[in-house]
Steps between C-alpha positions, in 0.01 A plus 500: 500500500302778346370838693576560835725339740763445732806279437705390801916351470594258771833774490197751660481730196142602394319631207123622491328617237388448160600193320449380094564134413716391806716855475512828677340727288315856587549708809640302785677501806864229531593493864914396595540321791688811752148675389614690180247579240438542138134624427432583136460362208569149335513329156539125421637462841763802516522841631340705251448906444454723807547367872647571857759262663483604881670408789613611808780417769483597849889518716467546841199630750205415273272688776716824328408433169856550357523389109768458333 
């Protein structure tokens, strides 16, 4: 794979974005299962230079929006 694209895991991870000779490579997005993301940048199929891992975790009421 080369330029743009998504890659789906039967284990329900995701990545999407750019890709150079079958590996992760540019700005993308990797996507865990319970919804946690990294979005940054990739090299040769790694994590690689600046990015945000996000996630977020909800106990209780969700209609009060309490995060923990």
């Amino acid at each position: 794979m080369h330029g743009q694209g998504t890659l789906r895991w039967a284990s329900g991870e995701r990545y999407d974005g750019e890709w150079i000779e079958g590996e992760e490579d540019g700005l993308g997005v990797f996507t865990w299962r319970d919804g946690t993301t990294y979005d940054g940048f990739w090299q040769s199929g790694k994590k690689h230079g600046i990015g945000v891992r996000s996630s977020s975790v909800y106990r209780g009421n969700a209609n009060l929006h309490q995060q923990c």
